[in-house]
C-alpha positions in Angstrom: 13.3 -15.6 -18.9 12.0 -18.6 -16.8 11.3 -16.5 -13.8 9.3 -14.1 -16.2 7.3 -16.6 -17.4 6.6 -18.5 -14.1 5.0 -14.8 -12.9 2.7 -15.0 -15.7 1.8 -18.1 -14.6 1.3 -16.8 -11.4 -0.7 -14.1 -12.2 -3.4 -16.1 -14.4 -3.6 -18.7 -11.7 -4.5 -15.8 -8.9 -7.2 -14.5 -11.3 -9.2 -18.0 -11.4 -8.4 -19.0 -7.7 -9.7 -15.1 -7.1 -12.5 -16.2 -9.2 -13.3 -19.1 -7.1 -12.5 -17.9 -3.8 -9.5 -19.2 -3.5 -7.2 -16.0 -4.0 -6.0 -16.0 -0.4 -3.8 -18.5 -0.8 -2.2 -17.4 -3.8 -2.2 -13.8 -4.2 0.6 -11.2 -2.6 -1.1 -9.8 0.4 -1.1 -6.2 -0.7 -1.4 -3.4 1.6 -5.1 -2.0 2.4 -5.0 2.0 1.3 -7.0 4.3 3.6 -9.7 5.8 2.0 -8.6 8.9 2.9 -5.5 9.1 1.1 -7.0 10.7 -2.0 -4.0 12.1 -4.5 -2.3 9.6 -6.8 1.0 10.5 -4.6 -0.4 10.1 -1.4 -2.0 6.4 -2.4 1.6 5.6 -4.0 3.7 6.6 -1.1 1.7 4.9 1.1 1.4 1.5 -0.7 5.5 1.6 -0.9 6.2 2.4 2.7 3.2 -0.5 4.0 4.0 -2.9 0.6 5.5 -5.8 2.4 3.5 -5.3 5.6 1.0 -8.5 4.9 4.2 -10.7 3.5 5.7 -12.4 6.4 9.4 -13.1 5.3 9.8 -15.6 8.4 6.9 -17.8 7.7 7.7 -20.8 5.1 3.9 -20.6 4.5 3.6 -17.3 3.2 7.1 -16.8 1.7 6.7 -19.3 -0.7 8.6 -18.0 -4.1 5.6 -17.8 -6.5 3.3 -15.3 -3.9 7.1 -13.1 -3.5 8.0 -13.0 -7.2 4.5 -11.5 -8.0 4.7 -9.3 -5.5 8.5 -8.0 -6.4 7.4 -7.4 -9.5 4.4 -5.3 -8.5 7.0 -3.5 -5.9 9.6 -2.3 -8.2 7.3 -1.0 -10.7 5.5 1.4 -8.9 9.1 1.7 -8.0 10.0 3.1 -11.0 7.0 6.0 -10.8 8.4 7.3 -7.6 10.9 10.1 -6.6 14.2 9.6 -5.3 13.3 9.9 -2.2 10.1 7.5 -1.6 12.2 5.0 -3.1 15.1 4.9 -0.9 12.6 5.1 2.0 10.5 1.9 0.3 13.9 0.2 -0.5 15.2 0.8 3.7 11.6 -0.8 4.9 11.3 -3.6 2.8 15.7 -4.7 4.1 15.0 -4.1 7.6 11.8 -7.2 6.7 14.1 -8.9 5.1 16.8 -8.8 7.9 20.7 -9.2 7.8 21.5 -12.2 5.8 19.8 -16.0 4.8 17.9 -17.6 2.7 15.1 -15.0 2.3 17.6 -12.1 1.6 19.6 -14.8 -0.7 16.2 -15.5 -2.9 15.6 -11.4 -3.0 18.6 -10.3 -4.4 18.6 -13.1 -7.2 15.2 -11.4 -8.2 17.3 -8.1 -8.3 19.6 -9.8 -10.3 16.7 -11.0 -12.7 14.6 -8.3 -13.0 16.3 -5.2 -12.7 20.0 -5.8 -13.8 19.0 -8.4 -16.7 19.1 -6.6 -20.3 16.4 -8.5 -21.2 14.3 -8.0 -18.8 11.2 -5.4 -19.8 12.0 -4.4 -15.8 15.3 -3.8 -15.9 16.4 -0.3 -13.9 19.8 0.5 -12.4 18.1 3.6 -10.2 15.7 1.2 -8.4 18.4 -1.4 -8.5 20.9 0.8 -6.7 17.9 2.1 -4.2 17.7 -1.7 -3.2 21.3 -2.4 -3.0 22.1 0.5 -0.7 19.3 0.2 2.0 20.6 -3.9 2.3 23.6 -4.7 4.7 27.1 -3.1 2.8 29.0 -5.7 1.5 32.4 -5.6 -0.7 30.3 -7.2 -3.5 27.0 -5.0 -3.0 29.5 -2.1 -3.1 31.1 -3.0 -6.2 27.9 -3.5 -7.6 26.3 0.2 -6.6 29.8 1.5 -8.4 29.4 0.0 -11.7 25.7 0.8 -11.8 25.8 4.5 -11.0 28.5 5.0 -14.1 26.0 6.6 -17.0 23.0 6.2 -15.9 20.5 7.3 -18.8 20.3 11.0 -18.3 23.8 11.8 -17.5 27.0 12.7 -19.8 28.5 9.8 -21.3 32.2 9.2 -19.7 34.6 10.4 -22.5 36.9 7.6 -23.5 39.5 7.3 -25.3 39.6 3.6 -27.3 40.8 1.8 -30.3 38.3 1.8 -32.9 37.4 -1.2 -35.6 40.1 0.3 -38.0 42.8 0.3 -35.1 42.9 4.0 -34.7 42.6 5.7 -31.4 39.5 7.9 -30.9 38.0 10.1 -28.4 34.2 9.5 -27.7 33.8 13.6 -27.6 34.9 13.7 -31.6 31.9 11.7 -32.3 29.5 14.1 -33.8 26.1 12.9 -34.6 22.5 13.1 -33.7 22.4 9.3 -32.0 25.1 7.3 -31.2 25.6 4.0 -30.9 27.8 2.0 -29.0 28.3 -1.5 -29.1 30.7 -3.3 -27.0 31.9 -6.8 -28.3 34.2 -9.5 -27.6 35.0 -11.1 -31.3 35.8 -14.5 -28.9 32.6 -14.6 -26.7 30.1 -17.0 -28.5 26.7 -14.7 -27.6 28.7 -11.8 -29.5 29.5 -14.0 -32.5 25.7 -14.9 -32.3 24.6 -11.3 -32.4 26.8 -9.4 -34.0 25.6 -10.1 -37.4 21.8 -8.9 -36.0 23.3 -5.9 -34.4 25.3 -4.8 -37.6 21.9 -4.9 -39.7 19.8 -3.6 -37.6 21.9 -0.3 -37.4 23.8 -0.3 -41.0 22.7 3.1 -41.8 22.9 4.6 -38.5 26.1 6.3 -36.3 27.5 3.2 -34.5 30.6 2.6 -32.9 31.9 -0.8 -32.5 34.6 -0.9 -29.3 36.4 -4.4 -28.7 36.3 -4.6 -25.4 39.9 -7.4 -25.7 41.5 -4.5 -27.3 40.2 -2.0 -25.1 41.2 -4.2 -21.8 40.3 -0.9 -19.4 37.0 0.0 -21.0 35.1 -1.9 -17.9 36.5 0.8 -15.5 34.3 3.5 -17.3 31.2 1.6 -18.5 29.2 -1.3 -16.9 29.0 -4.2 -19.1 27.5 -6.8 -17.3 26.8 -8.9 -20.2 28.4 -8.6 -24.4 27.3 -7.4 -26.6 26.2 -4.7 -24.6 24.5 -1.4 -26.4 24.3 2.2 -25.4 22.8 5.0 -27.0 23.8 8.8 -26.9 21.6 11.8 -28.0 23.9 14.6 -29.8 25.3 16.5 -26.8 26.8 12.9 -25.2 24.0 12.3 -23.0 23.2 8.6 -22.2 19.6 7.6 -23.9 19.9 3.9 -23.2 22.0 2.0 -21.1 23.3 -1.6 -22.0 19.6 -2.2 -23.9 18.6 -4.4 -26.4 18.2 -4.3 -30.1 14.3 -3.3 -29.8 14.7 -0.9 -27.1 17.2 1.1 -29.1 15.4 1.2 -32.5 12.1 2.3 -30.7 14.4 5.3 -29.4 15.8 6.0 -32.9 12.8 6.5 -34.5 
């Protein structure tokens, strides 16, 4: 959570430079909004499409990392309150700044990485993820990556499995009935599962969980994306994904 910390570093430092006049050489240069741009919609589309305008990608000056990081973060939240459609149209502006390849586009897609695809990350979306991933240059790995992020995406049916449950039976996730569903995917040999699994198995004694082995269940990766173990999902009664690869806290707020 480094680069989480170093942007709250960043942001108090902007508010006493602001304070002291000083805020132009450490704040993201936001784009100006016409004042007669008047609905919520209209100010938000317009701040996407112009966001990077002022942020010179080319200049070692202005691209330094603590000025982009705040202003990533700022970018993909308001992100997150837009329709499909503005995003994809945010997402194509902001690659065609960042250009082809190099360092720039190097340094952008590990704050992808961090904020968006990082479980622990109080940013983390696969939607705006995969809007950013398909407006940059196509790549094997970008491609691969777009895959495993589109399977169950909260909203959508659960992929119905069939796996080897903790008692060594096979079961099919569509005889599951219950209100809310757990999953938890595990490695008994990966250290951070053998760290957390104890936690995990508290937290959710009383509740509907299913605990799948991913070493026993060797083609389980095809179906769900597990970029890190233990990784939790959560299903409402009819299958439908609630929370994808979350965390402990995220879940129980959603059970309750």
């Amino acid at each position: 959570m480094h680069a989480i910390r170093r942007y709250v570093i960043a942001t108090m430092v902007a508010i006493v430079c602001s304070l002291n006049g000083w805020a132009q050489q450490v704040v993201f240069p936001y784009p100006n909004i016409p004042t007669t741009l008047l609905t919520p919609d209209e100010r938000l589309s317009y701040t996407l499409e112009h966001f990077w305008n002022n942020y010179d990608f080319k200049n070692p000056l202005q691209a330094n990392q603590q000025v982009g990081e705040q202003g990533f973060v700022d970018f993909i939240n308001l992100m997150s309150h837009a329709d499909s459609a503005l995003c994809a149209k945010a997402a194509s502006v902001v690659a065609q700044q960042l250009g082809s390849g190099g360092e720039m586009l190097f340094w952008f897609e590990g704050l992808m990485d961090h904020y968006l695809g990082n479980a622990e990350s109080p940013l983390k979306n696969d939607v705006t993820y995969v809007h950013l991933l398909r407006a940059l240059p196509s790549s094997p790995q970008r491609t691969f990556l777009i895959k495993q992020l589109t399977q169950n995406l909260p909203g959508s049916i659960a992929t119905d499995i069939t796996f080897i449950n903790e008692q060594g039976d096979t079961q099919q996730l569509s005889s599951i009935c219950s209100t809310k569903t757990i999953l938890v995917f595990f490695d008994p040999q990966c250290d951070h599962c053998q760290e957390m699994m104890p936690r995990i198995r508290e937290s959710f004694h009383d509740k509907k969980v299913v605990y799948i082995n991913v070493d026993k269940n060797s083609d389980i990766q095809r179906y769900f994306y597990l970029p890190t173990l233990p990784s939790l999902y959560l299903l409402d009664e009819n299958r439908r994904v609630v929370v994808k690869d979350g965390t402990i806290k995220e879940i129980c707020e959603r059970l309750f």
